[in-house]
C-alpha positions in Angstrom: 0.0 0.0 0.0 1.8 3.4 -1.0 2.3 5.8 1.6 -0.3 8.7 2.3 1.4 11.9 0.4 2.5 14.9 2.0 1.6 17.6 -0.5 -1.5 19.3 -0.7 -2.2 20.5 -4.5 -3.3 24.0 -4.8 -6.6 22.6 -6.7 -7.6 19.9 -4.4 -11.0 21.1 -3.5 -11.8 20.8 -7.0 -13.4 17.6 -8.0 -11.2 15.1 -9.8 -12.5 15.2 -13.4 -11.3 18.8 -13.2 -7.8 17.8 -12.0 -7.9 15.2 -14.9 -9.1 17.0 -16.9 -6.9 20.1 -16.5 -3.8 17.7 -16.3 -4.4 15.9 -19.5 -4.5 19.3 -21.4 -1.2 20.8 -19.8 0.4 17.4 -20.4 -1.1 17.6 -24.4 0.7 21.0 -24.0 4.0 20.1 -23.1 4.5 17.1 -25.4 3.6 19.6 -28.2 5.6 21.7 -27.3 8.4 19.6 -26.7 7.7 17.6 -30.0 10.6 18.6 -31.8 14.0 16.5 -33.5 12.0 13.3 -32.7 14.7 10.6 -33.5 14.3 8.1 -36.5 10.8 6.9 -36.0 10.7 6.0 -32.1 9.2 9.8 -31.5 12.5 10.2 -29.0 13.0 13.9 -28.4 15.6 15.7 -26.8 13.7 17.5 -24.2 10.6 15.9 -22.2 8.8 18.2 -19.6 5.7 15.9 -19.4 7.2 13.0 -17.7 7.5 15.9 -14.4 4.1 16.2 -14.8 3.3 12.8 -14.4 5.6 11.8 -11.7 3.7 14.6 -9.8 0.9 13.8 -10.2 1.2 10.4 -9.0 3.2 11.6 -5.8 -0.4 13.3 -5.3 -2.4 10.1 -6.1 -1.1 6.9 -7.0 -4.4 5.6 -7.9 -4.5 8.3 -10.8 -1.9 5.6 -12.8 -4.7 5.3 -15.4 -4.9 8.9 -16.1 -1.4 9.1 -16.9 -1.8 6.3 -19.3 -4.4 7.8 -20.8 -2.6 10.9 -21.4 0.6 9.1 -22.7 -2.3 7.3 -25.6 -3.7 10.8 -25.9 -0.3 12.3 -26.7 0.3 9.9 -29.5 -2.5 10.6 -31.3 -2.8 13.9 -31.5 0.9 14.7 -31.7 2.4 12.3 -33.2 0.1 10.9 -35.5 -1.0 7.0 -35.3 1.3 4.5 -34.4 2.9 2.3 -37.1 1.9 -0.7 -34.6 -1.2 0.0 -32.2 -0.1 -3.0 -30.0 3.6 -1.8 -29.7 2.5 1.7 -28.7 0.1 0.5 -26.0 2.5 -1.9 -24.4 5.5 1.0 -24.8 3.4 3.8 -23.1 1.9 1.2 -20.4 6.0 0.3 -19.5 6.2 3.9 -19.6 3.5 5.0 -17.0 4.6 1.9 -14.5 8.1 3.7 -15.0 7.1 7.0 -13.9 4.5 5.4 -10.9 7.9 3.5 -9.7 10.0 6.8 -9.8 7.4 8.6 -7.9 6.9 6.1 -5.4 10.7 5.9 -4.8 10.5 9.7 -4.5 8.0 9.6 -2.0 9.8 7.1 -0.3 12.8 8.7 0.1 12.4 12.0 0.0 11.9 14.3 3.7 8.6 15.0 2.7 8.5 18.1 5.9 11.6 19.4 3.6 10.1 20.6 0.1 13.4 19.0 -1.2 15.2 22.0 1.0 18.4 19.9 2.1 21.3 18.9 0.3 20.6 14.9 1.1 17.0 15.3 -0.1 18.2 16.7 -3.5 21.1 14.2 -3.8 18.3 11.5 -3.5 16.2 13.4 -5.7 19.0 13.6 -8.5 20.0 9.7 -8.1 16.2 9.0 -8.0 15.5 10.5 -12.0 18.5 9.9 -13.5 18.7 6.3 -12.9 14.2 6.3 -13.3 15.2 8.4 -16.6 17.7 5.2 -17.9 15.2 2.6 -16.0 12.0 4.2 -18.3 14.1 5.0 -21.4 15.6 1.2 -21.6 12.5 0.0 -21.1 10.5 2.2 -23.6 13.0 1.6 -26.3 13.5 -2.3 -25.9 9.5 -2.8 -26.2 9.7 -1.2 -29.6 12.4 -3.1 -31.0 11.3 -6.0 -29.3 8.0 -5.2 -31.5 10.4 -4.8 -34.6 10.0 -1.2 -34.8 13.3 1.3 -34.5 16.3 1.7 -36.8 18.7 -1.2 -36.4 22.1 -0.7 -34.7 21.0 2.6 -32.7 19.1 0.9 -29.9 21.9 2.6 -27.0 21.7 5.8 -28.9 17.8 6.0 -28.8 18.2 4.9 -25.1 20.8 7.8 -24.6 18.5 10.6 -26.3 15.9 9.3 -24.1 17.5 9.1 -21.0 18.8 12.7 -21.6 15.5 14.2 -22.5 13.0 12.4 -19.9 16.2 13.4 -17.2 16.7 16.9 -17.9 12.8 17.5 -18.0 12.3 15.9 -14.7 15.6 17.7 -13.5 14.3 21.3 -14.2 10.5 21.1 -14.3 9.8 18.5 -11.2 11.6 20.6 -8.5 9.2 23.3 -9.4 6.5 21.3 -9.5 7.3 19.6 -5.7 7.7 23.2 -4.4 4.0 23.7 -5.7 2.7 21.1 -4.3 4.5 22.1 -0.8 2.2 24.8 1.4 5.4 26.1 2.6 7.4 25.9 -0.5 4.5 27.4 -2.6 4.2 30.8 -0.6 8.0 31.0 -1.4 8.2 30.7 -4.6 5.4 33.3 -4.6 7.2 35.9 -2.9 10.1 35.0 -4.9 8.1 36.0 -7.9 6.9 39.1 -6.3 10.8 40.2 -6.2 12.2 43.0 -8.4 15.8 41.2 -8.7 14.1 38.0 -9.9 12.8 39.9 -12.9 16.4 41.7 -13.1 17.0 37.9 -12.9 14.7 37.2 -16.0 15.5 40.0 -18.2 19.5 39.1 -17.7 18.8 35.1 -18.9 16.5 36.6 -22.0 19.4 38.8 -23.1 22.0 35.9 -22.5 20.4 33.7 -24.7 20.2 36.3 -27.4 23.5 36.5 -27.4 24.8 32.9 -27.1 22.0 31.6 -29.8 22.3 35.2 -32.2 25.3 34.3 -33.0 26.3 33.4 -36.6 28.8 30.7 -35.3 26.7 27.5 -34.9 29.0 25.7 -32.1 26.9 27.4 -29.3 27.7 24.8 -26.4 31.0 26.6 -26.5 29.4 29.7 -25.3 27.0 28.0 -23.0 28.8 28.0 -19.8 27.9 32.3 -19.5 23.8 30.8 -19.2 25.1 29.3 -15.8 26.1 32.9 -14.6 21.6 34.0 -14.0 21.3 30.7 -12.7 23.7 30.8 -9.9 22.9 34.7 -9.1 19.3 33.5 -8.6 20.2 30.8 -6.3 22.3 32.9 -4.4 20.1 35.6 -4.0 16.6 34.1 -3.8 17.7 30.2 -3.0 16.1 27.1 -4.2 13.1 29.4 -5.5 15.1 31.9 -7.5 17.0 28.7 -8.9 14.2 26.4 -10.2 13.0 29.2 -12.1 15.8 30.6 -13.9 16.8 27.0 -14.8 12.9 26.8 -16.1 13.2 30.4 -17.7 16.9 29.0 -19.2 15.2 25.9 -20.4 12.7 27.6 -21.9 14.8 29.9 -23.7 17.2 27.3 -24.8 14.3 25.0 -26.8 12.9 28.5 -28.5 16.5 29.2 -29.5 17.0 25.9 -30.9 13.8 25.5 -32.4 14.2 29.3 -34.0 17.9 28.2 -35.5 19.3 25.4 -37.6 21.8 23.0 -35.4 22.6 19.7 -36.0 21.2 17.0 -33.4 24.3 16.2 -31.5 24.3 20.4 -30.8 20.7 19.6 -29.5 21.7 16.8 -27.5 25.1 18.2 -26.1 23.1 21.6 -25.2 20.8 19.3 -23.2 23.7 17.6 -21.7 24.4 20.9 -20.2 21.1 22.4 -19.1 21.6 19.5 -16.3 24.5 20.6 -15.4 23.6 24.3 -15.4 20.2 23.1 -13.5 21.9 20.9 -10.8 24.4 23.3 -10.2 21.9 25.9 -9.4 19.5 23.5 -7.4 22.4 22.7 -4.8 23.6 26.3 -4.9 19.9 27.2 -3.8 19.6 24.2 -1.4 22.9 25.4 0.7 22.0 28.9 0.5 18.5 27.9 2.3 19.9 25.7 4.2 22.4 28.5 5.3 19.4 30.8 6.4 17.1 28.2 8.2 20.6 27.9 10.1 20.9 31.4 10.8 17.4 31.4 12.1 17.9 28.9 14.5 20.8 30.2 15.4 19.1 33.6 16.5 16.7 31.0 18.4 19.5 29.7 20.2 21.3 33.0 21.5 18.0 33.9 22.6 18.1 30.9 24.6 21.8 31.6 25.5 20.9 35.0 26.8 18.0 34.2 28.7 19.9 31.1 30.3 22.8 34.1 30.9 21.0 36.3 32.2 19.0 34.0 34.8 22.3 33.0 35.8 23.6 36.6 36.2 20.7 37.7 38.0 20.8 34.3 40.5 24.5 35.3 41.0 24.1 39.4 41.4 20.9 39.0 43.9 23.0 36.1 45.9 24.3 38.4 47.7 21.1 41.1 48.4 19.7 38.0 49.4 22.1 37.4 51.9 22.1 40.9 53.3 18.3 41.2 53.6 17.9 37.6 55.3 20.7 38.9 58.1 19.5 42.0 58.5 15.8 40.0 59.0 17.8 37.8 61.3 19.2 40.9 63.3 15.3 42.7 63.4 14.1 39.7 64.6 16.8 39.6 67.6 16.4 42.9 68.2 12.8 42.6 68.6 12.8 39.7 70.9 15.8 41.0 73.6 14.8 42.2 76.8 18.5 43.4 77.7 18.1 46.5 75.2 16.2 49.1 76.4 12.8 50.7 74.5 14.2 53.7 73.8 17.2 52.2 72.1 15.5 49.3 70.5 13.6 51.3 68.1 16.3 53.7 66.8 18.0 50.4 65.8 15.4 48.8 64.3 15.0 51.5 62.1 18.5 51.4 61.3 18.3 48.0 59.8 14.3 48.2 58.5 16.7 51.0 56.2 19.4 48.8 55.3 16.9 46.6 54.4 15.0 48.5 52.4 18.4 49.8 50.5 19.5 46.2 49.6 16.2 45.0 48.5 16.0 48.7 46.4 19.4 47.9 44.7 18.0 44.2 43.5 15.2 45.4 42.1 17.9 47.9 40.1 19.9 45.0 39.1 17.3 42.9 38.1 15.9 45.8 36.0 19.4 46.8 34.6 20.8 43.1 33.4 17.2 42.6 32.1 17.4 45.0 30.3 21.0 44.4 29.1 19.9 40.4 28.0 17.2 41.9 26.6 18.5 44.2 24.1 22.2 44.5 25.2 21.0 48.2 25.8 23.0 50.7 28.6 21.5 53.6 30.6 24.7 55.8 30.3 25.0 58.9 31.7 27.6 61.2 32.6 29.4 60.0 36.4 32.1 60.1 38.2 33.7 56.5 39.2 35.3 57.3 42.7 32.1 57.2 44.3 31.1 54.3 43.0 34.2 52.2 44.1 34.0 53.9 47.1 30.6 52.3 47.5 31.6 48.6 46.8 34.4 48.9 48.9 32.0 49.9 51.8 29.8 47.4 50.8 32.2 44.8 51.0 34.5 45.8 53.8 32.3 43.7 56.7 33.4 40.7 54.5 37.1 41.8 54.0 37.1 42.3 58.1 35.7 38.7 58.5 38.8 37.3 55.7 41.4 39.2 57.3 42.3 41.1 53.7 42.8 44.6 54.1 41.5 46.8 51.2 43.2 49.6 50.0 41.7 52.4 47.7 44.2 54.7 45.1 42.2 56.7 43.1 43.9 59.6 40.9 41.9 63.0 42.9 41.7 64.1 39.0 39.9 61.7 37.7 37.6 62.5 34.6 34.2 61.7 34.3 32.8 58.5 32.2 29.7 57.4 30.4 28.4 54.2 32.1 25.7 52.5 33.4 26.3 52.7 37.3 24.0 49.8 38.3 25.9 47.8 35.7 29.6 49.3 36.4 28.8 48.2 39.8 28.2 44.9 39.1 31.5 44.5 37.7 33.0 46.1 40.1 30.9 43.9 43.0 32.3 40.9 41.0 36.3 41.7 40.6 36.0 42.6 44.6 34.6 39.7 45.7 37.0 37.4 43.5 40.0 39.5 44.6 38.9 39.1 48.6 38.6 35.1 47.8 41.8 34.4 46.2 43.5 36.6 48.5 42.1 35.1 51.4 42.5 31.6 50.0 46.3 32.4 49.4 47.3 33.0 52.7 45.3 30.3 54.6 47.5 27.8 52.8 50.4 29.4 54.8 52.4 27.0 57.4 51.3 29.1 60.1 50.8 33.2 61.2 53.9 34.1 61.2 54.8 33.1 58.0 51.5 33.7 56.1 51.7 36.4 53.4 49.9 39.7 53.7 46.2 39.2 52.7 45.4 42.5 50.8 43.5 43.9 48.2 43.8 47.2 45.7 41.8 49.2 43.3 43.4 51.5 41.8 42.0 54.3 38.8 43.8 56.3 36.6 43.7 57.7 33.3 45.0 55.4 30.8 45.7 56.5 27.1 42.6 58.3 26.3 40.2 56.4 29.0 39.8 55.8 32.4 41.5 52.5 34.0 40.2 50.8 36.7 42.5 48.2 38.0 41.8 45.7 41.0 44.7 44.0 42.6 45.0 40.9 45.1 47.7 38.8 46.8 46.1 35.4 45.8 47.9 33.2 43.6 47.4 35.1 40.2 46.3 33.8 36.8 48.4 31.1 35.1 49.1 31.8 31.3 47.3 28.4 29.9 43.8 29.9 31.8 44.1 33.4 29.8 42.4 32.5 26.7 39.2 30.5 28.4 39.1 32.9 31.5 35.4 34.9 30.8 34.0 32.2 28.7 31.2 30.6 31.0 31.6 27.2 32.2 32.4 25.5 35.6 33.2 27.7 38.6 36.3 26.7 40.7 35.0 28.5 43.8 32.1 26.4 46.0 28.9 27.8 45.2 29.7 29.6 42.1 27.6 29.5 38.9 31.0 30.5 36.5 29.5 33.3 35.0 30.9 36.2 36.7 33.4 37.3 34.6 32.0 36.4 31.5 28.9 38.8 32.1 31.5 41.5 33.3 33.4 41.7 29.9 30.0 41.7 28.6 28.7 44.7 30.5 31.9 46.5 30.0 32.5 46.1 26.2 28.6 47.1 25.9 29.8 50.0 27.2 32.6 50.5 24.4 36.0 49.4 27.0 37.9 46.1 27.3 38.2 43.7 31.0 41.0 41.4 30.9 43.5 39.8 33.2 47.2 39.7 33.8 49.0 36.7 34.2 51.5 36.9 37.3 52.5 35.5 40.4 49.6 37.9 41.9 45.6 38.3 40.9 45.4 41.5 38.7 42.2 42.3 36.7 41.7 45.7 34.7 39.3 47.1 32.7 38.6 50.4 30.8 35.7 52.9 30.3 35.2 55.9 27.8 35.5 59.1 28.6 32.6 62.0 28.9 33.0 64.5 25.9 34.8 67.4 26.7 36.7 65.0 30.0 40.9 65.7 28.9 42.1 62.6 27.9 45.6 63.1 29.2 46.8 64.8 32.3 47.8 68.4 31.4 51.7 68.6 32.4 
């Protein structure tokens, strides 16, 4: 039993005698006007669109096998006149329509039918699929006439041949079309495709082409051919598998008119043929890749936009870790103060309104992060505004100094007193600077608690230091830890595993990406101590160099 098919014809509420009806004319249509240098008696010409037509129409319906018999009988009547042998020519067009139900099964087989023939595996298929049907039907179609004792003696491969070339290269430029029409998706494509200025450009280019190949008094045109490729390949480039399948149709079109219009001997027909199929193929895989490039770059967008909102969930668990923290002591410490009897009324309050504050300015400053690195994921966009940076690293350092206390690191501020101004986003500024702190007070404190014992141990410290630095403003932090080793430089800020316990590894990756948002550079130095720097533009009008 064939499988169900995929494609929905644009006609199919009609009722079937319509569809019959309507195909048995176009098909009359085609073979007439394809009827031209039949070979020696057999009707063989050198370019069959028809066969297309059938295999598509039993991709649609298999049961419609009759039809397309019927239409093959048709076509030699009232094209080609009445057979020599009525027997022979029923037998040869019956092989001939199992042929073409056998190549469209096999199509529909092997073909993704979710694709449209859109990927490079489906067209491969495709192309193995009617060129070996083409020999399959043309061996076949041949050997029942001379088995009936019709067809010129001696020539039975070269009828095959011109047979196998014709049904091949009109299956290979027509039936591509024909599968995109059939194809919901692929349809409104090649609509729009039409409905593009360049694809006319496209036309008028392939028209003047073959004016000049063909209007030329020289009669070896297959030399010149190879310049009818050049439309092809600039519509499958531009417009993909659309603009391709019908500038090889528009070229094939062009190409029969020329030859019809001019004398050429049949080998020219034949070798011209030859290379339509090339030109064709060539274009169809140029389209393929070129739509399979953008479907990539679509999904691609689909997956940074997964990326950033996995990024910035991350960056907000890791930036409100710490708010967190704060508000849940400061609860702890209302909650103390509220229960003691040893402190009296009078001082209770005042103190509960000291850390009802604090509470209030931590929860404040993670509703400003959360609004700022959304925003940031969002759209990579930067509230900047004219500031200076001293009071903002004065601010982290406060912020983190309770910590430093608790490590044992002493923290040490050198800012230039003449610092320009900057254009930065100070929620965002701050949490890099939050972040290169809190590293810096980790490795130094983890440094010097793998000292032998006090007296030995190094000096746990921490500096940030600003400065003007050739044309911006450098803000560098400093630490007594162990420093960066060489071999981490190059994979340092990419996100991945975090070496500290509890960390989500995304820290520094978001801080280079906050501070190149803002047009300046983070990076590390390697050394036998931790030393992080980073850079921010200056406000117009700030100097850029220190006057002397």
């Amino acid at each position: 039993m064939a499988p169900p098919s995929p494609y929905a014809p644009p006609a199919a509420g009609r009722a079937p005698w319509a569809i019959g009806a309507a195909y048995v004319a176009v098909f009359l249509a085609l073979d007439w006007v394809s009827y031209i240098r039949p070979f020696q008696g057999l009707n063989i010409t050198p370019w069959n669109p028809q066969p297309a037509l059938a295999v598509a129409l039993l991709i649609v319906n298999p049961r419609w096998l009759w039809l397309v018999w019927l239409s093959l009988v048709t076509a030699e009547l009232a094209v080609r006149g009445l057979p020599a042998d009525w027997f022979v020519t029923l037998a040869a067009t019956a092989v001939l329509g199992l042929c073409y139900a056998a190549i469209a099964r096999t199509l529909q087989a092997r073909l993704d039918p979710t694709s449209g023939l859109a990927r490079r595996a489906d067209l491969l298929r495709f192309t193995v699929i009617i060129v070996g049907g083409a020999l399959v039907s043309g061996t076949a179609y041949v050997a029942t006439f001379y088995v009936g004792g019709i067809g010129p003696r001696g020539e039975f491969f070269e009828a095959v041949a011109r047979f196998w070339v014709g049904d091949a290269v009109g299956m290979i430029v027509l039936l591509p079309m024909l599968l995109m029409l059939l194809h919901p998706a692929r349809r409104a494509s090649l609509a729009a495709t039409l409905r593009n200025r360049e694809a006319w450009l496209i036309a008028l280019a392939i028209a003047a082409l073959v004016l000049l190949v063909f209007g030329r008094a020289d009669r070896d045109h297959f030399k010149f051919f190879y310049v009818l490729l050049l439309p092809v390949v600039w519509a499958a480039a531009r417009l993909g598998l659309s603009g391709a399948v019908l500038a090889a149709g528009l070229t094939q079109i062009g190409l029969i008119a020329a030859v019809q219009s001019a004398p050429n001997a049949d080998l020219t027909v034949f070798e011209l043929q030859v290379l339509m199929a090339v030109v064709t193929m060539t274009g169809l895989m140029l389209g393929v890749v070129v739509d399979e490039r953008e479907r990539a770059a679509i999904e691609l967008k689909g997956s940074l936009r997964l990326a950033a909102a996995g990024q910035m969930a991350a960056a907000l668990a890791h930036e409100l870790s710490q708010p967190l923290t704060a508000l849940n002591s400061y609860a702890q410490a209302a909650r103390q103060l509220a229960a003691s009897a040893d402190i009296p009324e009078a001082e209770r309050l005042p103190r509960l309104l000291e850390v009802s504050g604090r509470m209030a300015d931590d929860a404040l400053r993670a509703s400003d992060v959360v609004k700022r690195l959304r925003d940031f994921f969002r759209s990579g966009s930067t509230q900047l505004r004219v500031a200076a940076i001293g009071p903002l690293i004065d601010d982290v350092v406060a912020a983190g100094s309770r910590r430093a206390a608790a490590l044992g690191v002493r923290v040490d501020v050198d800012l230039d007193p003449a610092l320009p101004r900057v254009l930065m986003d100070e929620v965002q500024i701050a949490v890099v600077l939050r972040n290169l702190m809190a590293n810096a007070l980790d490795a130094a404190s983890a440094n010097a608690g793998n000292a032998a014992n006090a007296a030995n141990a190094a000096p746990r410290a921490v500096r940030v230091h600003a400065r003007l630095r050739k044309g911006s403003l450098g803000v560098d932090v400093f630490d007594s830890g162990s420093g960066v080793p060489a071999d981490r430089l190059p994979t340092l800020f990419e996100p991945g595993p975090s070496e500290k316990a509890g960390g989500m590894g995304v820290g520094l990756s978001i801080c280079r990406a906050i501070v190149e948002a803002h047009g300046g550079q983070l990076w590390a130095e390697p050394g036998p101590s931790g030393h992080f720097a980073f850079t921010l533009p200056l406000a117009d009008g700030e100097p850029a160099y220190h006057a002397p």
